[in-house]
Biotite code that builds the C-alpha atoms (Angstrom):
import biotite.structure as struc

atoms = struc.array([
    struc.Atom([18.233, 31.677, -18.563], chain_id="A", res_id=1, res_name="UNK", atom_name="CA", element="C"),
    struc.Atom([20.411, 29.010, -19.223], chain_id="A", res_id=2, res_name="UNK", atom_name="CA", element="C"),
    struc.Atom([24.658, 29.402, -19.940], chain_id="A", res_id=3, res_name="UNK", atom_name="CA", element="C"),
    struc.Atom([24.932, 29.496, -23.403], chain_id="A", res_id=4, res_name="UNK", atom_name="CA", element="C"),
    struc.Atom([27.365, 26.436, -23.861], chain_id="A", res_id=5, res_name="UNK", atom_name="CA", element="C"),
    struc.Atom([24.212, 24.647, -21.736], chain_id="A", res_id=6, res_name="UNK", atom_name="CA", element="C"),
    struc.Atom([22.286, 25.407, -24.703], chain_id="A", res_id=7, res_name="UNK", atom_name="CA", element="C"),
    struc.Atom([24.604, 24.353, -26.825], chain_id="A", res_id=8, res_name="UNK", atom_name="CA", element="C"),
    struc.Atom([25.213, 21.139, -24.959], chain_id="A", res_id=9, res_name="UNK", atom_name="CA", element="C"),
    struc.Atom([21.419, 20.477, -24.842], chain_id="A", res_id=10, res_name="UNK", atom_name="CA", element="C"),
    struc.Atom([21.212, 20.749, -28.512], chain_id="A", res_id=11, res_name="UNK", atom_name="CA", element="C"),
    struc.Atom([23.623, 18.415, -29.194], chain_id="A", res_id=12, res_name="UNK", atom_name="CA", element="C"),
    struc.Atom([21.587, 16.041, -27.090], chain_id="A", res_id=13, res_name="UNK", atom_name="CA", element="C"),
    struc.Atom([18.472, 16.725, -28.897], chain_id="A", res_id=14, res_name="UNK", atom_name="CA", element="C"),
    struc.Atom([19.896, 15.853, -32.007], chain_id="A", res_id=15, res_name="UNK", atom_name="CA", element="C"),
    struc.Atom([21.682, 12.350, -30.767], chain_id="A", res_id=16, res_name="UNK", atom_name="CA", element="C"),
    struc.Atom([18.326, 11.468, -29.132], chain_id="A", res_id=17, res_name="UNK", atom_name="CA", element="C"),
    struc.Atom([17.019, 12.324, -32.175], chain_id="A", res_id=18, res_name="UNK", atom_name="CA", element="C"),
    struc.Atom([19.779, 10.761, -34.507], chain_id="A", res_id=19, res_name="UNK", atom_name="CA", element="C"),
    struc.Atom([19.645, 7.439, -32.286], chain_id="A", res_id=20, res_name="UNK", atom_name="CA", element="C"),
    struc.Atom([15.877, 6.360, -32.630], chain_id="A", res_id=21, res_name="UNK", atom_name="CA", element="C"),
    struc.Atom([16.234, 6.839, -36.540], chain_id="A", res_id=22, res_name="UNK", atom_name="CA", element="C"),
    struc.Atom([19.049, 4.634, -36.545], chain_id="A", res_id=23, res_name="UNK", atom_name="CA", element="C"),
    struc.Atom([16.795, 1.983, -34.809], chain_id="A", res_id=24, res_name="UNK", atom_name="CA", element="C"),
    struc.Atom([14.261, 2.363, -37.550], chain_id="A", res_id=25, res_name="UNK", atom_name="CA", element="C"),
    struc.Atom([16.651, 1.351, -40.730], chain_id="A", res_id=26, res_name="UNK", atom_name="CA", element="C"),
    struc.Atom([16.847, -2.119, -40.839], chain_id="A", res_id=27, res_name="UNK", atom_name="CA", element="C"),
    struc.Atom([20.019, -3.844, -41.776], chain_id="A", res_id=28, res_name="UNK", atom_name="CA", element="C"),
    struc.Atom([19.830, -3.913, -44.923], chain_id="A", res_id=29, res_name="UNK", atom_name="CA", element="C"),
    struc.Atom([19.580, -0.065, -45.166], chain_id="A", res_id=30, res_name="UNK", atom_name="CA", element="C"),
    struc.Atom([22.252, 0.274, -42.189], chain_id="A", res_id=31, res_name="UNK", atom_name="CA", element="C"),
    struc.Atom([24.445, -1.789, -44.624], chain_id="A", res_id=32, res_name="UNK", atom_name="CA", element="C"),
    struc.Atom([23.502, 0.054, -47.484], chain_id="A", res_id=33, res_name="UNK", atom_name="CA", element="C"),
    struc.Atom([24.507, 3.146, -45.942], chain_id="A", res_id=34, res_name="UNK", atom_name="CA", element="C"),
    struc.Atom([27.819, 2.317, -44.510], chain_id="A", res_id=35, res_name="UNK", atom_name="CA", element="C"),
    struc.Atom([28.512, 1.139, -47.822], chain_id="A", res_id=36, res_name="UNK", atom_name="CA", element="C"),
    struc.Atom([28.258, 4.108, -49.493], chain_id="A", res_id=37, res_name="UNK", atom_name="CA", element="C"),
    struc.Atom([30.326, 5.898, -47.101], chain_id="A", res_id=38, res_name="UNK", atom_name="CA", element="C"),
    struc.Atom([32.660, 3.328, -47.079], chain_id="A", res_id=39, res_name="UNK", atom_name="CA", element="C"),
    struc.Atom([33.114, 3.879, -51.164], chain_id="A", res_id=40, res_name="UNK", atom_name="CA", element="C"),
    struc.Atom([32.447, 7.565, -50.853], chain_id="A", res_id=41, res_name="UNK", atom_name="CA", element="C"),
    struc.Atom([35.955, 7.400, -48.965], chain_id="A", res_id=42, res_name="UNK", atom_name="CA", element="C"),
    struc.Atom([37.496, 5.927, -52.006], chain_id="A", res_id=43, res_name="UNK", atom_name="CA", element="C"),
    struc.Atom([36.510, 9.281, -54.028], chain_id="A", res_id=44, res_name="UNK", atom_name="CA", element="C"),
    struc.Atom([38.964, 11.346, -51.503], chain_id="A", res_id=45, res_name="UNK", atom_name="CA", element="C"),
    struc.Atom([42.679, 11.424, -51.797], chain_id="A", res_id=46, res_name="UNK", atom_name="CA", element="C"),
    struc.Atom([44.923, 9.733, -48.645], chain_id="A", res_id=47, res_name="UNK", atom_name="CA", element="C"),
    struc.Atom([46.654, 13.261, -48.289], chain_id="A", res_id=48, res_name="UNK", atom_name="CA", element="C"),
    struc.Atom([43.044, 15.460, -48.003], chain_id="A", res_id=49, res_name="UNK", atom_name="CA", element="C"),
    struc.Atom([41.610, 12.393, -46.015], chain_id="A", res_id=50, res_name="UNK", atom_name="CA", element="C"),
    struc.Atom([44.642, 12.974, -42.947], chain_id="A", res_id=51, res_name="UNK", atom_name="CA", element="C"),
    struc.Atom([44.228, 16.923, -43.567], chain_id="A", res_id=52, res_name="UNK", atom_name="CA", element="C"),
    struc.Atom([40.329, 16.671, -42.734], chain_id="A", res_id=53, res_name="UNK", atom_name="CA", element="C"),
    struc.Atom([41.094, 14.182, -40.268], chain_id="A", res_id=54, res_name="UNK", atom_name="CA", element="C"),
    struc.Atom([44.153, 16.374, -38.525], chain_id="A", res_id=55, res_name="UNK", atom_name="CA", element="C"),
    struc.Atom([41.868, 19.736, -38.648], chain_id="A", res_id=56, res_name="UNK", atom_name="CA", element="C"),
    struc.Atom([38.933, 17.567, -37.047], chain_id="A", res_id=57, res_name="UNK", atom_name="CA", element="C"),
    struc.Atom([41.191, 16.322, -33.882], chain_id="A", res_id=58, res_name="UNK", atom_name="CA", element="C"),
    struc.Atom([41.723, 19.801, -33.856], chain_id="A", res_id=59, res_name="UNK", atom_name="CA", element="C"),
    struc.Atom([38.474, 21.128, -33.715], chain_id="A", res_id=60, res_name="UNK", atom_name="CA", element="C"),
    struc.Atom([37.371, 18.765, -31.010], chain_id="A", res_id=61, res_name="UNK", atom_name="CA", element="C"),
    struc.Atom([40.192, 19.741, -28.474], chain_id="A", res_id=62, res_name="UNK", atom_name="CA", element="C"),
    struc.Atom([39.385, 23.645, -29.161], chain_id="A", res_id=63, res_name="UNK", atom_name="CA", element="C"),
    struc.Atom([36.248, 22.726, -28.078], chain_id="A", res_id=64, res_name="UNK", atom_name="CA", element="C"),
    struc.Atom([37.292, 20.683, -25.489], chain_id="A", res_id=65, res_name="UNK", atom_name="CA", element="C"),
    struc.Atom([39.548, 23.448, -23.851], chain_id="A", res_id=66, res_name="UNK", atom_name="CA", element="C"),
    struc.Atom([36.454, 25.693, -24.328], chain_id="A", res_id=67, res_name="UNK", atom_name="CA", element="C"),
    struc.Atom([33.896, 23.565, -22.715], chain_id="A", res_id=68, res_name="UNK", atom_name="CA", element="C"),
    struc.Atom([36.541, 22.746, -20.042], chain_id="A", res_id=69, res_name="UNK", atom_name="CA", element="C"),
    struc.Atom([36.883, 26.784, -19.146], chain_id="A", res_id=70, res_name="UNK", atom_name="CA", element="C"),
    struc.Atom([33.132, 27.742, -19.086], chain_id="A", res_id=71, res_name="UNK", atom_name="CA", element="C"),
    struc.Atom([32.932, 24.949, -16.871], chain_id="A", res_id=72, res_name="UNK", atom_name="CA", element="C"),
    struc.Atom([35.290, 25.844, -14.583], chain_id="A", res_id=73, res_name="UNK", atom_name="CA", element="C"),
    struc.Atom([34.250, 29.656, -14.925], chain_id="A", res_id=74, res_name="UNK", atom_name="CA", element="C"),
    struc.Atom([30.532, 28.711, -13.123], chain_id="A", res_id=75, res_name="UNK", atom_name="CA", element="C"),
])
């Protein structure tokens, strides 16, 4: 049986394997189309929410950074 942040870590790679060969189906013009609406769904959010998603996202990724870091070290 596989560690469970293994699993984890595996699933992640599913889904970018999976998220990469859909990107390589859009053509531009949808790859445009989509970064422009997130581009103007940005607009929609206010500067001070934008930097407290931002801060609590940084955040997130270096909890799971020091977690990732210990199971490691633990096997």
């Amino acid at each position: 049986m596989k560690p469970e942040y293994q699993e984890y870590l595996d699933g992640l790679r599913s889904f970018n394997d999976w998220e990469t060969q859909r990107r390589r189906q859009l053509t531009i013009t949808e790859k445009l189309d989509q970064f422009r609406a997130l581009f103007e769904l940005n607009d929609l959010v206010p500067a001070e929410i934008q930097k407290k998603m931002h801060t609590e996202h940084l955040a997130a990724l270096c909890r799971l950074s020091a977690l990732l870091k210990a199971v490691h070290e633990s096997h």
